[in-house]
C-alpha positions in Angstrom: 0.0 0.0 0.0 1.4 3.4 -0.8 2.4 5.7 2.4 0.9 9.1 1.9 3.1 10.1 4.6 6.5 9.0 2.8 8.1 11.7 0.7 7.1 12.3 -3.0 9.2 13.7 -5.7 8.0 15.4 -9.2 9.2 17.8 -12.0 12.3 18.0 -9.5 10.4 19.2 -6.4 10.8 17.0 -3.3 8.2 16.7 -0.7 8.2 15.8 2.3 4.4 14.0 2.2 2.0 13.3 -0.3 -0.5 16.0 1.0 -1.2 19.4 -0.4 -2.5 22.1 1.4 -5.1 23.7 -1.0 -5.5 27.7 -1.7 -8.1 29.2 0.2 -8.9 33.1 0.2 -8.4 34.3 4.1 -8.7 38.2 2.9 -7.0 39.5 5.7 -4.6 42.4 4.6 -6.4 45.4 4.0 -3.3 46.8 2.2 -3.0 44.3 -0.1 0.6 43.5 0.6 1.3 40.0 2.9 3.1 40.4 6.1 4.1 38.5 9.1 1.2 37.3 10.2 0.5 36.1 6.7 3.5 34.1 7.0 2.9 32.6 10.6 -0.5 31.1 9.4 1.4 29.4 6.3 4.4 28.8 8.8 2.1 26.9 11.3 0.7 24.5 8.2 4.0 24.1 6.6 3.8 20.8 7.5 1.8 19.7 4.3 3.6 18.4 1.3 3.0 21.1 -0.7 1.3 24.5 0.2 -0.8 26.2 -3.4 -1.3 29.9 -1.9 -4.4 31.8 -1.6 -5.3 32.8 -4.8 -3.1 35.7 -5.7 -4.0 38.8 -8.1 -1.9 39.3 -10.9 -3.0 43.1 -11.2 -5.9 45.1 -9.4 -8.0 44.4 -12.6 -8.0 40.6 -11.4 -9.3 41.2 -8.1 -12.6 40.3 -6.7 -12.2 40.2 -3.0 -11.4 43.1 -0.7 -8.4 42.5 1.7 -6.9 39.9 -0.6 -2.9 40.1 -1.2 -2.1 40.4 -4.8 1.5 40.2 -6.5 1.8 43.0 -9.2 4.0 45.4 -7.1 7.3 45.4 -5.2 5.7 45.5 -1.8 3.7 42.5 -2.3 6.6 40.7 -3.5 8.6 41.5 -0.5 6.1 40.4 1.5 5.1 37.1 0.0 8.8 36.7 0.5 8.2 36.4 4.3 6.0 33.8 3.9 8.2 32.1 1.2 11.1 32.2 4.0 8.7 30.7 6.3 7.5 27.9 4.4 11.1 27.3 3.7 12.8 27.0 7.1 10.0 24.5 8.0 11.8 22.2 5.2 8.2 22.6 3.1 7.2 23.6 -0.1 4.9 26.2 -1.8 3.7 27.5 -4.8 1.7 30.3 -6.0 -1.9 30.5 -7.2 -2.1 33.5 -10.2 -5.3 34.5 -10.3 -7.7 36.7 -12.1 -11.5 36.8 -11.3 -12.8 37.9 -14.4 -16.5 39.0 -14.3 -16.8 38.0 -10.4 -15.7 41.5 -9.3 -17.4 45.0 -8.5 -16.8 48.3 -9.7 -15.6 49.3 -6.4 -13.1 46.6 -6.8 -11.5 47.5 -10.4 -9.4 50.9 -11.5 -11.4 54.0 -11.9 -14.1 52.0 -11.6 -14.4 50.6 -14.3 -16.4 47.2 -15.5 -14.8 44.0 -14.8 -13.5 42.3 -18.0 -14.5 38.8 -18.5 -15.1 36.8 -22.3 -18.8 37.7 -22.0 -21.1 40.5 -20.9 -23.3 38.2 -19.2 -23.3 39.2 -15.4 -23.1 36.0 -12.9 -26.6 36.3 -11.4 -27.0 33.2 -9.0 -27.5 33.2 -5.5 -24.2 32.3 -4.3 -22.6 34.5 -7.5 -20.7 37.3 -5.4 -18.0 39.1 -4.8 -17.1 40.6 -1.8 -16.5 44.4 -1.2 -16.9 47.1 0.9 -19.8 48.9 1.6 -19.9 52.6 1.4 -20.1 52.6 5.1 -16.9 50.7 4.8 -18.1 47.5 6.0 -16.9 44.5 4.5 -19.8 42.0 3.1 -20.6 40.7 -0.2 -22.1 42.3 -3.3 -24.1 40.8 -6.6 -20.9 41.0 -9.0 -20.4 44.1 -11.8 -21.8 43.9 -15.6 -18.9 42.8 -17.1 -17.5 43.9 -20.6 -15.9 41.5 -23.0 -12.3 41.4 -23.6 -11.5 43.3 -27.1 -9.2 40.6 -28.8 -6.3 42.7 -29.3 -6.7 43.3 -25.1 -6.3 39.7 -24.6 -2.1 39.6 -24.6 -2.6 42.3 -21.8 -3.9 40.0 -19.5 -1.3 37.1 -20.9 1.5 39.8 -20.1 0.1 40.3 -16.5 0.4 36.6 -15.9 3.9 36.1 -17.1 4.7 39.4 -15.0 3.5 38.2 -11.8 5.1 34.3 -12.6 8.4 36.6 -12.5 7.0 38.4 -9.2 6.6 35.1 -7.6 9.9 33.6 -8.6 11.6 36.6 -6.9 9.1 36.4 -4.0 10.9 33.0 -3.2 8.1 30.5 -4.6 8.9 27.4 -5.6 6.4 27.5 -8.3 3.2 28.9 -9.3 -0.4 27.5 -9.9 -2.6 29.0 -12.7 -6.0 29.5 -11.5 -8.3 28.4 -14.4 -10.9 26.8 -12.5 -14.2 27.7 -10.2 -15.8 30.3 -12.7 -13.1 32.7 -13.2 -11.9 34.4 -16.0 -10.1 31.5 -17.5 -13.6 29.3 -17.1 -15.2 32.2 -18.1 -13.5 31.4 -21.9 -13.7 27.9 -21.4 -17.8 28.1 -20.8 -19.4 28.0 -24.9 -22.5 29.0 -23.4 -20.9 32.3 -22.0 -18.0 32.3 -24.3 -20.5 33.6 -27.3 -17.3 35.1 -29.1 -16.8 35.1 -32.7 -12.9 36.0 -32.5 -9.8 33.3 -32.2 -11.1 32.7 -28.2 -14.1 31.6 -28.9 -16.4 29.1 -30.9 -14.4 25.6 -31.3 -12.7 23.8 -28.6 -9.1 24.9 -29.7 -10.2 28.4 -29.4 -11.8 28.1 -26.2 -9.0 26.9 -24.4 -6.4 28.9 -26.3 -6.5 31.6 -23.3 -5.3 29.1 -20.9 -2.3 28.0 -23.3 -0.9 30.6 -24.4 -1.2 32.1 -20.5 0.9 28.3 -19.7 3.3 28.8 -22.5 3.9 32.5 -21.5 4.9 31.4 -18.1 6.7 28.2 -19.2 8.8 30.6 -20.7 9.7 32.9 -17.9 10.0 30.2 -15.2 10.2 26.7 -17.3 8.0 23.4 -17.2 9.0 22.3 -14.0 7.6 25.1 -11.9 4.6 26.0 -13.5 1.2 23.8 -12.7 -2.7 24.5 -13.3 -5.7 24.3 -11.4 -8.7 23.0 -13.6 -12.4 22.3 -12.1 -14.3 20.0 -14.7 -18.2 20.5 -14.5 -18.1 23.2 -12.3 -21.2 24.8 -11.9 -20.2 27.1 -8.9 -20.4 31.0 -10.2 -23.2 30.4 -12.5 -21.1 28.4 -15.1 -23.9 26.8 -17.4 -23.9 23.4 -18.4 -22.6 22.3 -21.5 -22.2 18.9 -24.0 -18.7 18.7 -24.6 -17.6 19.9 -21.1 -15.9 15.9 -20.7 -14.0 16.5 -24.0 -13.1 20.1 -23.6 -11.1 19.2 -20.3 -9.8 16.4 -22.2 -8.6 17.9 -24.7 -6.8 20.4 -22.3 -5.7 17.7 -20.6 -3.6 16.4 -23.6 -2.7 19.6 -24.8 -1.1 20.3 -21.0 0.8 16.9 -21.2 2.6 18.1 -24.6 3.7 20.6 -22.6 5.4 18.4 -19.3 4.1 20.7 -16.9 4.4 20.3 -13.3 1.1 19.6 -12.4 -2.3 19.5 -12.8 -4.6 20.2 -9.7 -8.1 19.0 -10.5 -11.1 20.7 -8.0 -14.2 18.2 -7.2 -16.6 21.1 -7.3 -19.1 20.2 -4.4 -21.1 23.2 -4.5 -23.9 21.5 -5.3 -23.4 18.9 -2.5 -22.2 16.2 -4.3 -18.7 14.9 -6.5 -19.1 16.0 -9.8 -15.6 14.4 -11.2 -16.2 10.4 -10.8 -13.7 7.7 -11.0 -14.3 7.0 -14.2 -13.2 10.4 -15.8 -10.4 10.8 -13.6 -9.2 7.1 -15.3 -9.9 9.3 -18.9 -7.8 12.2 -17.5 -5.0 10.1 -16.6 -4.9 8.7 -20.0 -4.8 12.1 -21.9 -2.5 13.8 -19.3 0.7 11.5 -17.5 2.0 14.2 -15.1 1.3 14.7 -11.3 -2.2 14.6 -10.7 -3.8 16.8 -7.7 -7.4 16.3 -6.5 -9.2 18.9 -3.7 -12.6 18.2 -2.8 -14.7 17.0 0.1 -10.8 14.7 0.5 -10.8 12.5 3.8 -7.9 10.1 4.3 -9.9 6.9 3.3 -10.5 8.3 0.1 -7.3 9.9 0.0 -5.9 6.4 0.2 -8.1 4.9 -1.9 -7.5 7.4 -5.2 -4.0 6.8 -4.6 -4.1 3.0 -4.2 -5.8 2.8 -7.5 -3.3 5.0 -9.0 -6.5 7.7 -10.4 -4.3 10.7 -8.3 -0.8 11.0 -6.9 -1.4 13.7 -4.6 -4.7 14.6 -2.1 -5.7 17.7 -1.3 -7.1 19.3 1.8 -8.6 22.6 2.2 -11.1 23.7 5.0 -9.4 21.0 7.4 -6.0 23.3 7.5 -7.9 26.0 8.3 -8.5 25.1 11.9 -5.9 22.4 11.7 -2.5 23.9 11.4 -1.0 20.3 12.0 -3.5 18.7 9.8 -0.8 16.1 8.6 0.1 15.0 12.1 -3.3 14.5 13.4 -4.1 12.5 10.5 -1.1 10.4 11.1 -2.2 9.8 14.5 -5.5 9.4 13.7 -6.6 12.2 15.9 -9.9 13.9 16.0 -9.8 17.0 14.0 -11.6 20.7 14.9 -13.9 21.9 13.1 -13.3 25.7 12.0 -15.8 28.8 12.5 -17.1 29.9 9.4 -17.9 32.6 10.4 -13.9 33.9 10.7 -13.5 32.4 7.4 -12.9 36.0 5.3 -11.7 39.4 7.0 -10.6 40.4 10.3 -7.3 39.8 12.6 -6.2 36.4 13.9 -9.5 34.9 15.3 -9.9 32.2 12.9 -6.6 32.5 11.1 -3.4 31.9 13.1 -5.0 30.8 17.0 -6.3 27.5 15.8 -3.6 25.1 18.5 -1.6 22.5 17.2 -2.5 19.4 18.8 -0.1 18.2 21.8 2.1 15.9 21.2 2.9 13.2 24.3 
């Protein structure tokens, strides 16, 4: 039986367990820039395998979430480079998630207040579609999401350029790699989607247009930081953001799949959307995905060890994924080692405000 608790090695990274501590948005730096604190709660979890990083803005036009730390600027750099530090002295490893929210941002959110940019104009109108802002009393809460415009095609190497600029940010910042963020109903989904990608221009229409977006945005960053060090976050049949269903959504992440595996990235990190309360990537897709794409395979979603093991066992993923656990479980590895019971986190401290919820969850004692 394979240990998940032995080390793991890929695309030259060595870790020091098979689990992966997944990104999770904390928004807790009204500044925008990371800072010691930021790098005490990644410290405490360093533990993990691999840590993927909030999901980090690559420019203010990206952002959907007050509070959020971004990585376009100096500052930011030298302050993921705390937590970078951090991570590293604990022996562990971390990369970044780039990110870019596409049409789930405000106006209050975006330069001069503009609209937020997205491959449609279609606005994300279901209940849970939000972004989350500040009122004009200044109180932080959530909002129904901005009209978005559509990208101009000639606009869409902007946002290519952004990505490659903050893949450069983070490799100064100290990361050992980044993540692109194309999953969850964000911008990159946002193209993916044929029912909201209604474009008539080299984005849109086919499947090789859909997903060019998201490989020329790999390529572009293959090219600044090389294969090794640059994986992908994908979320087949995502409905979460209002992302409409569609007929070729199996073959359109299949065909990504095998496009990515050309390519020898580091990784693929696949989300199990469960916003609808239920898996929506079986058993036998992920067997399809691991035929079309041969590198590291991540999964996040609803994980528990059993099935951890399981997924593993059958050789469908090589590395599990935890999110909501770390949260209140800085030593989420350990515990799980020792088959300790685990807390349960407050969701209401989930987004905003100082450490309650963020870095006083205890490690569990050790006899």
């Amino acid at each position: 039986m394979t240990d998940l608790f032995a080390p793991f090695r890929f695309a030259g990274h060595e870790l020091r367990n098979r689990f992966v501590m997944a990104p999770m948005t904390r928004a807790r730096r009204p500044d925008y820039v990371p800072d010691a604190e930021t790098a005490l709660y990644y410290r405490q979890r360093a533990s993990a395998g691999l840590i993927v990083s909030e999901g980090t803005p690559v420019s203010p036009e990206g952002q959907g979430y007050i509070h959020v730390p971004g990585i376009w600027s100096d500052e930011q750099v030298e302050g993921w480079r705390l937590v970078t530090d951090a991570i590293h002295e604990q022996g562990g490893a971390i990369f970044a998630q780039l990110w870019h929210v596409g049409r789930m941002s405000h106006r209050s959110l975006q330069p001069d207040g503009g609209a937020p940019v997205s491959s449609t104009t279609r606005p994300a109108r279901d209940p849970k579609s939000m972004a989350y802002v500040l009122s004009e009393d200044g109180v932080p809460g959530f909002a129904e999401p901005s009209v978005p415009r559509a990208l101009a095609t000639e606009e869409v190497s902007r946002v290519v350029a952004d990505f490659a600029r903050a893949g450069r940010n983070a490799q100064s910042a100290g990361f050992d790699g980044i993540e692109v963020h194309a999953a969850n109903g964000y911008l990159f989904e946002q193209f993916l989607n044929p029912v909201l990608n209604e474009r008539t221009d080299r984005y849109g229409g086919s499947i090789e247009n859909r997903v060019r977006l998201v490989l020329e945005t790999v390529d572009a960053l293959i090219g600044v930081l090389c294969k090794d060090r640059v994986g992908i976050r994908l979320a087949p049949f995502n409905r979460q953001f209002d992302m409409p269903v569609y007929d070729d959504g199996g073959e359109t992440y299949l065909h990504l799949a095998r496009e990515l595996d050309k390519r020898e990235i580091a990784y693929i990190h696949l989300n199990d959307n469960w916003a609808a309360g239920h898996s929506v990537i079986d058993e036998a897709f992920l067997r399809e995905f691991r035929k079309a794409y041969r590198g590291t395979l991540i999964l996040a979603g609803a994980m528990t060890l059993d099935r951890a093991r399981h997924l593993v066992e059958e050789g469908l993923i090589d590395l599990p994924a935890f999110g909501q656990p770390f949260i209140s479980n800085p030593d989420l590895v350990e515990r799980l080692r020792q088959g300790a019971a685990l807390a349960q986190p407050d969701r209401a401290t989930y987004y905003g405000g100082g450490s309650e919820g963020y870095t006083d969850y205890p490690a569990l004692e050790i006899a």
